[in-house]
C-alpha positions in Angstrom: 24.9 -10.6 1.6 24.6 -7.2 3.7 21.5 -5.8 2.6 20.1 -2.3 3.6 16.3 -1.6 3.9 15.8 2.3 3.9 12.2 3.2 4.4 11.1 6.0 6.2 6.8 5.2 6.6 7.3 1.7 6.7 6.5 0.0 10.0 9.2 -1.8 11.9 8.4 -4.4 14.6 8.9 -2.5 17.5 5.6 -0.7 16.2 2.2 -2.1 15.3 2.4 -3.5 12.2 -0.7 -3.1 9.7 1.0 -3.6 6.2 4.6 -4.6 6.5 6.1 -4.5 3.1 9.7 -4.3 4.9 9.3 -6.0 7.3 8.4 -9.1 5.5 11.2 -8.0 3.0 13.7 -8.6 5.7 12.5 -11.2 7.1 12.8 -12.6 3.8 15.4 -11.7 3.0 16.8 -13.4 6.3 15.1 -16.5 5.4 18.1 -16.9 3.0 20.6 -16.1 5.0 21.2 -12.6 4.1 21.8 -10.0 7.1 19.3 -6.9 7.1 19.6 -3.4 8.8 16.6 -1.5 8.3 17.1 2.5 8.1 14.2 4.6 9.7 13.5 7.3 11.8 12.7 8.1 15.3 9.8 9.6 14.5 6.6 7.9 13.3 4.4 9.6 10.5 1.4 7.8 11.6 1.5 8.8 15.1 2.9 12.0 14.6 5.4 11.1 17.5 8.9 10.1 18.4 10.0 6.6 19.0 13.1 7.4 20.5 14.9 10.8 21.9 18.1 9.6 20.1 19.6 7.5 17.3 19.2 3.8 18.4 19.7 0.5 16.8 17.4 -2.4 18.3 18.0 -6.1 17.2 15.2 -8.1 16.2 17.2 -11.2 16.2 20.3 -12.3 14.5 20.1 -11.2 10.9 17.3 -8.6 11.1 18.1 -4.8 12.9 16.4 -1.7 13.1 18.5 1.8 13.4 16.6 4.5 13.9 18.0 8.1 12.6 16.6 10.9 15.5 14.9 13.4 13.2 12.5 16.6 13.2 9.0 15.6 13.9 5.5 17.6 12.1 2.0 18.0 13.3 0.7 18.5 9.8 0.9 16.0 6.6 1.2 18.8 4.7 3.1 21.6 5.5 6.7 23.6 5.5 7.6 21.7 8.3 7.3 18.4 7.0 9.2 19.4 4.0 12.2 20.4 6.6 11.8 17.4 8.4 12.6 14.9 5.5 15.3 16.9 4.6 16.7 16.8 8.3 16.2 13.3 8.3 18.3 12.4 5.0 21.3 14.2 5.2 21.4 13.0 9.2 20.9 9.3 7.8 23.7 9.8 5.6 26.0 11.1 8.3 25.1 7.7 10.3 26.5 5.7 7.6 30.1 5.5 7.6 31.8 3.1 10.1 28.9 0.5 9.4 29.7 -2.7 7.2 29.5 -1.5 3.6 26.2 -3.3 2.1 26.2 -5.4 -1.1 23.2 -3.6 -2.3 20.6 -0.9 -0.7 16.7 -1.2 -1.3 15.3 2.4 -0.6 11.7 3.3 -0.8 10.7 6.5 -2.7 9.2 8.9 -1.6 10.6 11.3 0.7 12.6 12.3 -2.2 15.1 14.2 -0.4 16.1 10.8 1.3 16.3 8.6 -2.2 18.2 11.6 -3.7 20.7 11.5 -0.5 21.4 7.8 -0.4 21.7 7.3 -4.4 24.1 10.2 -4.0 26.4 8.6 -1.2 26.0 5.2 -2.2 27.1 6.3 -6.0 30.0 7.6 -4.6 30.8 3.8 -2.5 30.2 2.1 -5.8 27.1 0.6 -3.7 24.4 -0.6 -6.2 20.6 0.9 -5.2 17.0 -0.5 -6.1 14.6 2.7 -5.7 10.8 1.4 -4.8 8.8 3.7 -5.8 4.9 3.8 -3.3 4.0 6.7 -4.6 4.4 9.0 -7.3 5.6 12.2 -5.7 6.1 15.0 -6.7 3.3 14.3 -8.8 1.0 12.9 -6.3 1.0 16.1 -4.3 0.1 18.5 -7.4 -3.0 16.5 -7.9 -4.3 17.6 -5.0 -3.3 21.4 -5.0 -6.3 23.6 -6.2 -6.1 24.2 -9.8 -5.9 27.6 -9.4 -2.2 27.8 -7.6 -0.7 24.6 -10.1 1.1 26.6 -12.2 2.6 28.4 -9.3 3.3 24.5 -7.2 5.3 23.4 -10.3 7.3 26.4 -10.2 8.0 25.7 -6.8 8.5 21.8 -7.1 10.8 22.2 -10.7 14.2 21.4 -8.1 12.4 18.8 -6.7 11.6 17.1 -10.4 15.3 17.7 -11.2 16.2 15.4 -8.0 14.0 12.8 -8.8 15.4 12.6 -12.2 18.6 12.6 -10.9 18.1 10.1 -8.3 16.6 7.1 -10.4 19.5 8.1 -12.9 22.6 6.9 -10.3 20.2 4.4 -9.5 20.5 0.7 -10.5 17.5 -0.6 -11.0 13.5 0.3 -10.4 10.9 -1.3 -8.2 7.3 -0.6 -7.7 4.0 -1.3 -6.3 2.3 -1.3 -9.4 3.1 -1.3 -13.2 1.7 2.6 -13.5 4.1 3.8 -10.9 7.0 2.0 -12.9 5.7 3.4 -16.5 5.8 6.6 -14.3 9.3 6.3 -12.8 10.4 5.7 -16.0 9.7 9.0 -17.8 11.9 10.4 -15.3 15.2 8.3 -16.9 16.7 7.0 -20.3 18.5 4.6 -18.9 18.0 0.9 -20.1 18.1 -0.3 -16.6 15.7 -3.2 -15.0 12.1 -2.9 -13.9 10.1 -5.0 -11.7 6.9 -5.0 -10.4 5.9 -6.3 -6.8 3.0 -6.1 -5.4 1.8 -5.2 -1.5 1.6 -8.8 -0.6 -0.1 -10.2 2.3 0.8 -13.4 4.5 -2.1 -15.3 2.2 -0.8 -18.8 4.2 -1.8 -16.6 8.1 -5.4 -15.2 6.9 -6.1 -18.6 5.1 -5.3 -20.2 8.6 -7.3 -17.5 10.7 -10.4 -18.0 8.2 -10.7 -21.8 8.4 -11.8 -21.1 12.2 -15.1 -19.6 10.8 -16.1 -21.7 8.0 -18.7 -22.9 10.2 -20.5 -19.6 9.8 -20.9 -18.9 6.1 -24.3 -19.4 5.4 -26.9 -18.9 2.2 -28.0 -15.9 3.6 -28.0 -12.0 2.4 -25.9 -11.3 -0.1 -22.9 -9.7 2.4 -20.9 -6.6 1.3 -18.1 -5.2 3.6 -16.4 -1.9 3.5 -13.4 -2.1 5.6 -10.8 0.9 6.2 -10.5 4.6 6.3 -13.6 6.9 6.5 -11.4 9.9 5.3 -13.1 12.2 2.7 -11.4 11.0 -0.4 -13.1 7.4 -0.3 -16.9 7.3 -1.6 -18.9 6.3 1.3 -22.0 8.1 0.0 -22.6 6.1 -3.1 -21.9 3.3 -0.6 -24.8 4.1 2.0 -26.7 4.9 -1.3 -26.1 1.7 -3.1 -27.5 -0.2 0.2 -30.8 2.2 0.3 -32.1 1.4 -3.2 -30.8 -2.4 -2.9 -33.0 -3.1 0.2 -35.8 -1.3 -1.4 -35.7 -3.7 -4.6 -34.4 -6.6 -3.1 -35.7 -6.2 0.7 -33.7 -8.6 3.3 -31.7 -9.9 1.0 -28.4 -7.9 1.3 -26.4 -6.7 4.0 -24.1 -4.2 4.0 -21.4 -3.8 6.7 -18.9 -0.8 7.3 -16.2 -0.4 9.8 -13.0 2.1 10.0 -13.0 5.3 11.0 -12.5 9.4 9.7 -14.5 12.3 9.3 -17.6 10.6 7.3 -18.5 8.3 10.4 -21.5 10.9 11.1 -23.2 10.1 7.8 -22.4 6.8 8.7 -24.3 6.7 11.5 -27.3 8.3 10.9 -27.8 6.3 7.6 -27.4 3.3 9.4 -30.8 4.4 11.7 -32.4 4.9 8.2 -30.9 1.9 6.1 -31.7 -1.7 7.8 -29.5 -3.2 5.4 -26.3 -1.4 6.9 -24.5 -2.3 9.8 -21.2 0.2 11.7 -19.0 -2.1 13.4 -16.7 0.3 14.3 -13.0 0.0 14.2 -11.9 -3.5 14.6 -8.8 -5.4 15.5 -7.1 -7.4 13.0 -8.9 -10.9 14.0 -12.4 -9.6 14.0 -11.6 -8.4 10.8 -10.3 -11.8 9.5 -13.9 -13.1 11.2 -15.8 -10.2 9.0 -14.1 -11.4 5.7 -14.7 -15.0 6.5 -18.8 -14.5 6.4 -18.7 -11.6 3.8 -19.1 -12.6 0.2 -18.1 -9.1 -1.7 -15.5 -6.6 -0.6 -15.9 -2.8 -1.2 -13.3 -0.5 -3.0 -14.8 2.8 -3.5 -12.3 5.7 -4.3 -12.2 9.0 -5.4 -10.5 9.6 -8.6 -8.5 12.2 -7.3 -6.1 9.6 -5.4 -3.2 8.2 -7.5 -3.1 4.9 -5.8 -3.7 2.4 -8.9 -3.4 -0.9 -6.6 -4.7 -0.6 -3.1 -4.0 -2.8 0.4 -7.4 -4.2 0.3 -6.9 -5.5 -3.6 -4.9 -8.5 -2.2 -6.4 -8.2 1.4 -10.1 -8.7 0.2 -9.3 -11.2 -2.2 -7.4 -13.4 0.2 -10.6 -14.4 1.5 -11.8 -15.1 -1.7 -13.6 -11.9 -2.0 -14.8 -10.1 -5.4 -14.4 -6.9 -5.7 -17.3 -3.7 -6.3 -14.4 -1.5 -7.0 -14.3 2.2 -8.5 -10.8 3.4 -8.7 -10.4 4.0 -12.4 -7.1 2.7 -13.1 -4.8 -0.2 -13.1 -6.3 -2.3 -10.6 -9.7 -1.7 -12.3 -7.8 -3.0 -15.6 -7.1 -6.5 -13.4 -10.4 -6.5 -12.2 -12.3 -6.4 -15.8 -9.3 -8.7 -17.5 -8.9 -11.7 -14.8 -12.6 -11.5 -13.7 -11.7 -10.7 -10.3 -15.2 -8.8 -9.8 -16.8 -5.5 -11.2 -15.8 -2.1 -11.8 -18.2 1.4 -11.3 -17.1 5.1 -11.6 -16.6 7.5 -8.6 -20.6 8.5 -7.4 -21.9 6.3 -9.8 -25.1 4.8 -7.5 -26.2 3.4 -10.4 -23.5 1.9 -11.7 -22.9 0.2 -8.3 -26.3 -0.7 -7.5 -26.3 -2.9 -10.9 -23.3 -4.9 -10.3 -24.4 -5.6 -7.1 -27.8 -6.7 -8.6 -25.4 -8.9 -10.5 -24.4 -10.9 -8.2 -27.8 -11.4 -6.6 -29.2 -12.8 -9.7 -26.5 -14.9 -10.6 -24.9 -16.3 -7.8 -22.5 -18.9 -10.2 -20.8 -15.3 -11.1 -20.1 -14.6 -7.6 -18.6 -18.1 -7.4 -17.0 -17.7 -10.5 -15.1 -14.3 -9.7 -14.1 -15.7 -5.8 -12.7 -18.7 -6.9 -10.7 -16.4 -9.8 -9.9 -13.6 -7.3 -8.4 -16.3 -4.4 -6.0 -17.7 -7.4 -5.2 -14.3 -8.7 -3.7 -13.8 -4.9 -2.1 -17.1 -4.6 -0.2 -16.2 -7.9 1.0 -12.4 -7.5 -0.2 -11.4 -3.8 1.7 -13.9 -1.2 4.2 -12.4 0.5 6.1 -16.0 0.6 6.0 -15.9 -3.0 6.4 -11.8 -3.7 9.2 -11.0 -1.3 10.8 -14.5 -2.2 11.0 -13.1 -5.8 12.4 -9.7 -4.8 15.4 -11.0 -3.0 16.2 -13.1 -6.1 15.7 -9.8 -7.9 17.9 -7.8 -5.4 20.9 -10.7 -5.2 20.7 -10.5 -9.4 21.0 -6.8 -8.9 24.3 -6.6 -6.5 26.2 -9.7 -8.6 25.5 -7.5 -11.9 26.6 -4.6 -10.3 29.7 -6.0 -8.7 30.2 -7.6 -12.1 30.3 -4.3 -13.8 32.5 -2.5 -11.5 
């Protein structure tokens, strides 16, 4: 089967990979013999810059290619420009397409918009069956963080780009997602009866597993150990975390340690806690084997969000517990839902120091519960968070969705 991968914030393996849902898609996918072109562009949200001055197809090996599309490039996330940009990039995708192979099925992630609604447009004309995977719910993901004063007025402005959407997972075949919220969302958007399926942002369980077994020699009965591990942007609660840690090592002194490492604007009150706090450690930013090494030793890992975000299942849900981590978490939605239901670790509200500082105190008194939620939380990921497993799934999914497709036509 010809398969298409169109995803334009995805990493691809010429970059530096972080979390590769595509990749390991298509490789995957290549696993069982399928060939894979994956569509992106030249330039690289991340970075903010260009990849390549021009259009350029690089193998990775024999069934697995990259083509990137040359596109406008943005300084700002948000901004005029950036809407431009996407649109410049989907309609010059599109205009790459003909004289390739026809695919048996395309597997687009959503958003940008503008590129789902191109490619469900072009491919409904080439009677080409397309699986939308929705990552985030735009467009209503960006109102919830426009001041509530100018709303209204962003909804005027968006109502075209609603219209798309709805359009979009209409010609569409069938509907992917990260999480079950994003697919009750999608689905408000179209009556069709068409299939659903959830798959999670897996993680090579089988690779960390093997990378932690090299320091199992320095767990130890020690402090309780906490880590924090990821981006020091605004919209994550790192006060309550620097907080929790003050009051903790005042009732329970040298028995908890708290250890932080990223980086972002908050690194300042990071910092100058840490002279304060003797209890918390900055490690700073750290390669992907230290931070194996800092899982490995740590016995609890921290999620604390703002409620204003609409992720509902994060990269560190699977990532933390695939050391057999519990989770302090206090984004309010369907992750905390897991959390509570398979005993995966604890829930708290945004800024609730309180809230955070007794669950902690939880596990200090009862260490059996700790046990109890890392043994639940490392079979929770074996189950619905390896990538070998996930992806394996999603290419059944996609090879069901081109035969009934091909069947119908």
């Amino acid at each position: 089967m010809n398969i298409w991968l169109i995803s334009l914030f995805d990493p691809t393996p010429l970059d530096e990979p972080i979390y590769p849902r595509f990749i390991s898609i298509a490789n995957a996918a290549a696993a069982k013999g399928h060939f894979v072109t994956h569509f992106t562009s030249t330039f690289r949200h991340t970075t903010k810059t260009h990849r390549f001055d021009k259009s350029v197809s690089k193998k990775i090996y024999d069934r697995y290619t990259v083509h990137f599309t040359r596109s406008m490039g943005y300084t700002r996330n948000i901004s005029l420009r950036r809407f431009l940009a996407h649109r410049n990039y989907a309609k010059r995708l599109v205009s790459e397409f003909p004289g390739r192979p026809k695919p048996n099925i395309i597997f687009i992630s959503m958003p940008p918009l503008s590129t789902v609604y191109e490619v469900t447009k072009w491919a409904e004309n080439q009677d080409i069956p397309v699986v939308i995977d929705v990552i985030d719910p735009w467009p209503d993901s960006f109102i919830k963080d426009v001041p509530n004063q100018i709303k209204s007025t962003v909804r005027i402005f968006l109502r075209s780009f609603y219209c798309r959407l709805k359009m979009a997972l209409k010609r569409s075949t069938a509907v992917t997602a990260i999480s079950n919220g994003y697919l009750d969302w999608a689905n408000k958007f179209h009556d069709d009866d068409k299939p659903v399926e959830l798959f999670y942002l897996a993680i090579d369980l089988n690779a960390i597993q093997s990378e932690l077994q090299r320091y199992e020699h320095e767990k130890d009965d020690g402090p309780l150990r906490l880590i924090y591990a990821g981006s020091l942007a605004s919209s994550y609660d790192i006060p309550t975390i620097i907080e929790a840690a003050k009051i903790i090592e005042r009732k329970y002194p040298g028995q908890s340690q708290f250890i932080i490492t990223g980086k972002g604007p908050q690194l300042d009150i990071i910092i100058s806690a840490q002279k304060q706090t003797k209890n918390l450690k900055y490690l700073g930013w750290l390669s992907k084997e230290e931070l194996i090494h800092q899982y490995a030793i740590a016995d609890v890992g921290l999620i604390q969000h703002k409620n204003s975000l609409t992720q509902t299942i994060t990269y560190k849900f699977f990532n933390y517990m695939s050391a057999g981590l519990p989770l302090l978490n206090s984004l309010q939605s369907e992750m905390a839902e897991l959390i509570k239901k398979e005993q995966l670790g604890l829930n708290n509200k945004e800024q609730d120091v309180d809230a955070l500082v007794e669950n902690i105190e939880s596990y200090l008194k009862d260490p059996s519960l700790l046990h109890r939620h890392s043994a639940n939380a490392l079979a929770f990921t074996k189950k619905y968070g390896d990538m070998q497993v996930v992806y394996g799934r999603l290419i059944d999914f996609l090879e069901q969705q081109a035969k009934i497709e091909s069947h119908v036509q």
